[in-house]
C-alpha positions in Angstrom: -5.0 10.5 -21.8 -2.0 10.3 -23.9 -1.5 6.4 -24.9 2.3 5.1 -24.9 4.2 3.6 -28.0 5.7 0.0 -27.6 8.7 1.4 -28.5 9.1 4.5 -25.7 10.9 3.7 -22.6 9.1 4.8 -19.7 10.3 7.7 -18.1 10.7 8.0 -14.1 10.1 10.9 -12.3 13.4 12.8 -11.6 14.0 11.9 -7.9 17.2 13.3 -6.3 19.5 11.3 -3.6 21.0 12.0 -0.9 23.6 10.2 1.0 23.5 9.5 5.0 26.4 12.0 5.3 24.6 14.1 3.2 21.4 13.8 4.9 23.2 13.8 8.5 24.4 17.4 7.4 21.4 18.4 6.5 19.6 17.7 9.4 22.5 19.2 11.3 22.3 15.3 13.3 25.0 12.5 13.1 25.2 9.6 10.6 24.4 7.1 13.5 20.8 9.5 13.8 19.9 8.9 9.9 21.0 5.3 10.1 18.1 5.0 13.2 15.5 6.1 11.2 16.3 4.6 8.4 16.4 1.2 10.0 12.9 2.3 12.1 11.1 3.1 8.6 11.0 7.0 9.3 13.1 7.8 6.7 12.7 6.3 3.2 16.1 5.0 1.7 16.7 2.4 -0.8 20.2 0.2 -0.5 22.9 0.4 -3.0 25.2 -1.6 -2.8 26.2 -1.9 1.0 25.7 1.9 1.7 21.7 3.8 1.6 20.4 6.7 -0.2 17.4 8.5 0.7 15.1 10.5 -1.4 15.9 14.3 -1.2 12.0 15.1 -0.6 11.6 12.7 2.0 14.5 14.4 4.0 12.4 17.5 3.5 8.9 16.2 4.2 10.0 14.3 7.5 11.3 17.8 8.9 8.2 19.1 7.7 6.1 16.7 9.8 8.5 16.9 12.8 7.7 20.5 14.0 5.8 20.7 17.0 4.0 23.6 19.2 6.5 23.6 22.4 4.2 25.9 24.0 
C-alpha cells in the first residue's frame, strides 16, 4: 500500500461531465426528461451554480440498467 506525503495533493479520479442538453442528446430525450430524473434521484448530477452536470458514466450505466426483455 503506497503511503501519501503531507505534501502531495490528493488526486481525484478523472470524472467527465455532461450537461442536461448534453445528456438530453444523448439520450435522444428532452431537457425537461433529464431534469425529472434528476430531481427523482435516477440520474446523479451535482449543481453548479444554478444549472446541473451529471457524471458521463452514470448517463451510460442508467441506460445500461434501463433495458428490458419486451417479449
Amino acid at each position: 500500500m503506497a503511503v501519501q506525503k503531507r505534501d502531495e495533493p490528493k488526486t481525484l479520479p478523472q470524472v467527465q461531465f455532461l450537461t442536461v442538453a448534453e445528456v438530453a442528446t444523448l439520450m435522444r430525450v428532452s431537457k425537461m426528461t433529464v431534469y425529472r430524473l434528476v430531481h427523482g434521484g435516477e440520474l446523479p448530477a451535482v449543481r453548479v451554480g444554478k444549472s446541473f452536470r451529471v457524471p458521463e458514466k452514470a448517463v451510460h450505466d442508467y441506460l445500461q440498467n434501463a433495458y428490458f426483455d419486451a417479449g
